[in-house]
C-alpha positions in Angstrom: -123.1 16.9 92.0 -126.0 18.4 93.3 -126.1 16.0 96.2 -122.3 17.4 97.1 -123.0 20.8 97.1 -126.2 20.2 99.4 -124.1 17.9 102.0 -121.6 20.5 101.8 -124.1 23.2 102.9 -125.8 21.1 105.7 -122.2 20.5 106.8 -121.7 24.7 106.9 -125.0 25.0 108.6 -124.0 22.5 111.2 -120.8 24.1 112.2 -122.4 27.6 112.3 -124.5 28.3 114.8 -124.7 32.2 114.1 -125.9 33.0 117.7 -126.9 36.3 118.9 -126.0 38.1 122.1 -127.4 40.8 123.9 -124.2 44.1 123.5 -123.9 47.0 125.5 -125.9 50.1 125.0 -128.5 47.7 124.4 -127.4 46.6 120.9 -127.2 43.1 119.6 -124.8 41.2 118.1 -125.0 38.1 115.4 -121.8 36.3 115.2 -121.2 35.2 111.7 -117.3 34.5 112.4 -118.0 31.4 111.8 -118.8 31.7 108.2 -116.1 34.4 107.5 -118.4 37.1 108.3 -117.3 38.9 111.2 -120.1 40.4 113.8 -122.5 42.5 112.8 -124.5 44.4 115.2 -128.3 45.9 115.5 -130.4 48.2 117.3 -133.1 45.3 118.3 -133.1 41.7 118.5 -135.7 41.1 115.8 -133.2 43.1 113.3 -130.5 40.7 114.2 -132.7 37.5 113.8 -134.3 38.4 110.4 -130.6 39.1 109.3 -129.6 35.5 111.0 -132.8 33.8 108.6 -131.1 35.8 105.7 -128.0 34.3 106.6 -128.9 30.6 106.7 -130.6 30.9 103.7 -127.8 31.9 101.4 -125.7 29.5 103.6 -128.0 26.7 102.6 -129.0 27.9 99.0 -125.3 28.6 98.2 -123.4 26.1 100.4 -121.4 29.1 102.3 -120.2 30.2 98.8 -121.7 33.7 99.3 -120.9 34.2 102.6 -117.1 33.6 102.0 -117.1 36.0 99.4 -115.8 39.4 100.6 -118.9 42.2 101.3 -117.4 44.1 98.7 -117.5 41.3 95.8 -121.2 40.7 97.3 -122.3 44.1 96.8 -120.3 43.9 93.0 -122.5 40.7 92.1 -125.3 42.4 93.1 -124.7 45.6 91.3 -124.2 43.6 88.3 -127.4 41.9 88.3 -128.9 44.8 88.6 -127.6 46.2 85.6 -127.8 43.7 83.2 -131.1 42.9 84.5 -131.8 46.3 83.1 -130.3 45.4 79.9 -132.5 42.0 79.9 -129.3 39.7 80.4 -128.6 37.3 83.5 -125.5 37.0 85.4 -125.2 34.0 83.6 -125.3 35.3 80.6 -122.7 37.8 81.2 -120.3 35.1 82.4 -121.4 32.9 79.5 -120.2 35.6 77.1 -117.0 37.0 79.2 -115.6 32.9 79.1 -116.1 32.4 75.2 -114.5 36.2 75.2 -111.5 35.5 77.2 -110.8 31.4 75.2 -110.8 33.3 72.0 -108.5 35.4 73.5 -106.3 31.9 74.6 -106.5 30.3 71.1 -105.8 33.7 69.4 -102.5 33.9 70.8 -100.9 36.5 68.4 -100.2 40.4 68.8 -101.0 43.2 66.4 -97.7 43.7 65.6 -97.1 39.5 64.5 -100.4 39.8 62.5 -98.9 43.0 60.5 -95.5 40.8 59.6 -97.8 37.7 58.6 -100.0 39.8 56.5 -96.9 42.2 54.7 -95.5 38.3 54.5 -99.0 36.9 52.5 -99.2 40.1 50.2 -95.8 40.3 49.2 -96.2 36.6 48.2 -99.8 37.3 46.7 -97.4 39.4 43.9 -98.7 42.9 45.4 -97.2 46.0 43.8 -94.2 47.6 45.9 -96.0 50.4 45.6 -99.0 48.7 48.1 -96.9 47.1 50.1 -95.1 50.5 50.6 -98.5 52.2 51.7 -99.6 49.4 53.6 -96.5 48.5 55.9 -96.6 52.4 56.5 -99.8 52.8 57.6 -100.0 49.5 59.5 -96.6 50.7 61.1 -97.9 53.4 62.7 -101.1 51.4 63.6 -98.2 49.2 65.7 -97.1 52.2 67.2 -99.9 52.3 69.1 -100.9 48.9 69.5 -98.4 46.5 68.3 -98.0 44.8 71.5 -102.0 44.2 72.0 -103.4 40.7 71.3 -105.5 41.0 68.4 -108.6 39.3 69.7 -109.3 42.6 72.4 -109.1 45.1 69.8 -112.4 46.8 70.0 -114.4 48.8 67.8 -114.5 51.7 70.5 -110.8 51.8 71.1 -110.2 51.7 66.6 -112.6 54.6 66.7 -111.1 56.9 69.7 -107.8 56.1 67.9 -108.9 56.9 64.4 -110.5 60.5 65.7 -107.3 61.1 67.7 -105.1 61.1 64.6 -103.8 64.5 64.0 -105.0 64.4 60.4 -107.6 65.2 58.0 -110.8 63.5 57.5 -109.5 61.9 54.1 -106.2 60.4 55.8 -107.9 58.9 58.6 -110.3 57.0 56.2 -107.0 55.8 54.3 -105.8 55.1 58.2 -109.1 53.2 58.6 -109.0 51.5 55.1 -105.5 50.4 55.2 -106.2 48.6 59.5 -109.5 46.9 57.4 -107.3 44.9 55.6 -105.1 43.9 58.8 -108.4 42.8 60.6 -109.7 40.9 57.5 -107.1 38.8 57.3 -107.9 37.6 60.7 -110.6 36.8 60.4 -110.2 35.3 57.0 -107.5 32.8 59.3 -110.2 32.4 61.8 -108.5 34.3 64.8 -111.1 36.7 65.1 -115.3 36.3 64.5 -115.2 39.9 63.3 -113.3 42.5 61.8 -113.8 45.3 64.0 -113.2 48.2 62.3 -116.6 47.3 60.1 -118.0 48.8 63.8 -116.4 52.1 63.4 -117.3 55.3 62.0 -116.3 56.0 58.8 -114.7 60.0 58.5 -116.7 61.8 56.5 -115.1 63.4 53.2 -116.8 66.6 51.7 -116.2 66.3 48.3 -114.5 70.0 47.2 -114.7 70.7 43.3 -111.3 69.3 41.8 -108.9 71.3 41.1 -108.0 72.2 37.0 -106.3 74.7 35.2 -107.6 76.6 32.2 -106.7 76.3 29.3 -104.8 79.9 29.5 -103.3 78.5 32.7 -101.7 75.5 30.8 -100.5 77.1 28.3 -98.6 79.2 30.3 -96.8 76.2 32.0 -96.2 74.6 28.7 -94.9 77.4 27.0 -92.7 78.5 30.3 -91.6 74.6 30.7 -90.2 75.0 27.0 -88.2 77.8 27.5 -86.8 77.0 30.7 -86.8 73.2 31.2 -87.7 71.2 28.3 -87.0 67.8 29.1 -90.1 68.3 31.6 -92.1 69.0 28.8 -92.9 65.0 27.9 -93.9 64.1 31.8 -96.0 67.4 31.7 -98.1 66.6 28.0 -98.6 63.0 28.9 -100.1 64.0 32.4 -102.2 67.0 31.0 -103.0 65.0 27.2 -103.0 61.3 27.9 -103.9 61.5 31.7 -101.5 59.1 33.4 -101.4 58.9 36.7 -98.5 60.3 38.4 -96.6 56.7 39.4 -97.3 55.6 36.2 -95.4 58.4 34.2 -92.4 58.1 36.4 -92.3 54.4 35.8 -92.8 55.2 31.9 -90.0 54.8 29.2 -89.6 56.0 26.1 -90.0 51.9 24.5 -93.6 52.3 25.5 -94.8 55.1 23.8 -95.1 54.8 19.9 -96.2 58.0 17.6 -96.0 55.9 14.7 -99.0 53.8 16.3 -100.7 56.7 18.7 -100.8 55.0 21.8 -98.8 54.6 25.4 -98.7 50.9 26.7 -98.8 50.9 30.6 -97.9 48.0 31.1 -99.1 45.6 34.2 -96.4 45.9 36.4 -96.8 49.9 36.0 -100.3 50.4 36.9 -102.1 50.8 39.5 -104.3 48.8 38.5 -102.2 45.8 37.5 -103.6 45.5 34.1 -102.4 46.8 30.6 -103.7 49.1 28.8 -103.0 51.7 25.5 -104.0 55.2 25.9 -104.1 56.8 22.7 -101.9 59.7 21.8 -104.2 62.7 20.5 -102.6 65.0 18.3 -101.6 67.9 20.5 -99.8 65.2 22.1 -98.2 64.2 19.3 -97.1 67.3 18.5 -95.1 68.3 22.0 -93.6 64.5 22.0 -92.2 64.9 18.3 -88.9 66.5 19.6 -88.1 63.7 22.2 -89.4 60.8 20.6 -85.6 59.8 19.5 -84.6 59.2 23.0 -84.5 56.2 24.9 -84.7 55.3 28.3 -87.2 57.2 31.0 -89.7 59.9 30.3 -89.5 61.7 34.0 -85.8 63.6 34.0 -83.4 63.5 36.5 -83.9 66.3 39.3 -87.5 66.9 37.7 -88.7 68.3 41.3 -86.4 71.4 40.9 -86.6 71.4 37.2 -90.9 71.6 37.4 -90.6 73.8 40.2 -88.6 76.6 37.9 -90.7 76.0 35.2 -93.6 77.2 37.1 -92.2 79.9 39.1 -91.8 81.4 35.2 -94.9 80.9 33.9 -96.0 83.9 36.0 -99.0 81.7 37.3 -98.0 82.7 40.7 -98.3 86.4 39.9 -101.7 85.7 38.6 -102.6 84.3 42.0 -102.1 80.8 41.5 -99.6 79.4 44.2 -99.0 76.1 43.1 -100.7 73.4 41.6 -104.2 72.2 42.7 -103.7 69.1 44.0 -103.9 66.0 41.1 -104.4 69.0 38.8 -103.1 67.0 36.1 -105.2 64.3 36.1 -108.2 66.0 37.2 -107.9 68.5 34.0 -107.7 65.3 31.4 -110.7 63.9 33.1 -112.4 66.9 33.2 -111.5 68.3 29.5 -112.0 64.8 28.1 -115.5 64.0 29.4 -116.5 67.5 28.2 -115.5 67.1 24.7 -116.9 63.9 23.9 -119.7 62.9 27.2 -118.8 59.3 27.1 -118.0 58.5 30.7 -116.8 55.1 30.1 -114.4 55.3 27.2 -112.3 58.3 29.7 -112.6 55.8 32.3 -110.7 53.4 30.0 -108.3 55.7 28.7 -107.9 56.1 32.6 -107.2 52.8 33.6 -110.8 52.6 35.6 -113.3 49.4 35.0 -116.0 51.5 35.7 -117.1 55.3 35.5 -118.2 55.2 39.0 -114.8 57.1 40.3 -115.0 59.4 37.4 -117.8 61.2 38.3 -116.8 60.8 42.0 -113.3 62.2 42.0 -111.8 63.8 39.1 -114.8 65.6 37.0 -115.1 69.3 37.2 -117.7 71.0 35.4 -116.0 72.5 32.2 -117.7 74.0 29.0 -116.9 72.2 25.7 -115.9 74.8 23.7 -113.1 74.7 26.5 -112.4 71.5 26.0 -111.6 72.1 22.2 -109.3 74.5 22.8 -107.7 72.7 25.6 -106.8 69.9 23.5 -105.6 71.8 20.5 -103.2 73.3 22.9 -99.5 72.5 21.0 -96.4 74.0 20.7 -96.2 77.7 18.9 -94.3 76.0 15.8 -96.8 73.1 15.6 -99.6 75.2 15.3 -100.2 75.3 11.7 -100.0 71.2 11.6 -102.4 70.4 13.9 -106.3 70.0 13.1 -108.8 70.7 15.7 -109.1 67.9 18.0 -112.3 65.7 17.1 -114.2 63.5 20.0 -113.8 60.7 17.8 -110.3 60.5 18.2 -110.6 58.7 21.7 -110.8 55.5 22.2 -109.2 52.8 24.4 -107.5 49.6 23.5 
């Protein structure tokens, strides 16, 4: 091969004879037409021989390669070895890397958008909760929005994080953003299409952790006792959130089957939680005591309407008046958690009674700093009537199945 490219070059150097010529106004002219190169002119014939010697040389070192290339591509390759010289990397290199770049690009013949259907496709089959699959075809679908139509092998980490700061959202829905496009990018590279996932190269958002929102115990019993008088069948969905400490999406999936006084516990079953294991939470007395009334019926604990119907309730438990104009957000939760790990400091038994493995996200998410003589009274919270029946709530009492 090498014995070609030299004959080739001798053959070039034969056929151009690059001669110079006296011009007017006592220039000089080398005539490179031969090699593609035009005429070039200088002030003196020594200029125009030293760049005739230059010109041989790259004819016979390249076999006229060079000198076919345009001036402009001549000066780019030169740029660029300047560069990545700089960088300690050859032309070569650069090349090297660009071709392995561009045939993972061949073999990975697939767009965003076909990764997203093949991925929904494998979850939905992997027996995912709708509830997932909701969040994830929404996110991912407005992830394709953007760049559904780009092959997934030349998604970069620096495009994902322009487009992750560019979201007009928060710095807590642009992590979900870049939690939810994780598990796109896994995926291919679990199936080989890609070496890496790229969003593990971006910047995670930063999320300042705010104190979580509760009520007091005066503040709940003001719902409670405004919920009774003017919607009562919110009263169940309401106690089981503030006592028991369901999550939302569990509670509206609840029904009536699953909760036994007789026994004192809730079953959320597998299908209901979050996450997809059962568990009993145990039904303390207060609970007890604002369930009694409804335990005969059947059928789903949220109500029909229950927006409107919780909505009413609130707006007449004068909390708004007092300065409060809604909910905190996950108040509900957040005030069981809180309450609980007050009463009794046993971190893992309210992650249990949670539905968490570990106490890890307790501490991280739902615990505000409450006193315990608070968390007495907030648990012998009960209806006016039940009062008299109800013993002070012990910490023993709590346990998990």
């Amino acid at each position: 091969m090498a014995g070609f490219t030299l004959s080739i070059a001798i053959t070039a150097m034969k056929k151009a004879t690059l001669t110079i010529r006296p011009y007017k106004n006592q220039r000089f002219v080398l005539d490179l037409r031969s090699i593609k190169q035009g005429r070039k002119f200088y002030a003196s014939r020594d200029q125009a021989r030293e760049a005739r010697t230059r010109a041989l040389e790259l004819l016979k070192r390249h076999g006229g390669g060079w000198l076919d290339l345009p001036r402009d591509e001549q000066s780019d390759i030169m740029k660029a070895r300047e560069e990545l010289a700089a960088l300690g990397a050859t032309v070569r290199q650069a090349a090297n890397h660009y071709t392995h770049y561009l045939e993972k690009v061949r073999q990975c013949n697939i767009t965003v958008a076909e990764l997203r259907d093949k991925v929904m496709d494998a979850k939905q089959r992997d027996g995912k909760s709708e509830r997932y699959l909701e969040s994830l075809r929404g996110y991912l679908g407005r992830f394709c929005r953007d760049f559904g139509s780009s092959q997934v092998a030349t998604v970069t980490p620096e495009e994902l994080d322009t487009w992750l700061r560019d979201l007009p959202y928060a710095p807590k829905s642009r992590l979900n953003f870049r939690q939810h496009i994780g598990v796109l990018f896994s995926a291919a590279k679990r199936w080989r299409m890609v070496e890496v996932n790229p969003i593990e190269f971006t910047e995670r958002p930063k999320i300042v952790q705010g104190v979580p929102g509760i009520l007091n115990v005066g503040e709940l019993e003001q719902l409670l006792n405004a919920a009774q008088r003017t919607e009562p069948d919110t009263i169940p969905m309401l106690a089981i959130g503030f006592f028991a400490g369901l999550r939302t999406s569990e509670i509206h999936r609840l029904l009536w089957q699953e909760i036994s006084l007789e026994r004192g516990e809730i079953e959320v079953t597998a299908a209901k939680s979050k996450s997809a294991k059962r568990r009993f939470v145990p039904i303390q007395q207060n609970l007890a005591a604002w369930l009694r009334p409804f335990a005969k019926y059947q059928g789903p604990v949220v109500p029909e309407y229950w927006r409107g119907k919780l909505a009413r309730a609130f707006k007449e438990s004068g909390l708004v008046e007092a300065g409060l104009k809604c909910l905190p957000h996950n108040a509900v939760r957040h005030s069981y958690c809180s309450y609980l790990l007050a009463l009794n400091d046993d971190a893992p038994k309210v992650a249990a009674s949670m539905g968490h493995s570990t106490s890890y996200l307790i501490y991280q998410n739902y615990r505000a700093l409450v006193r315990k003589s608070d968390a007495v009274a907030y648990f012998a919270i009960v209806p006016a009537r039940e009062s008299a029946n109800v013993l002070p709530f012990q910490a023993a009492n709590v346990s998990s199945k």
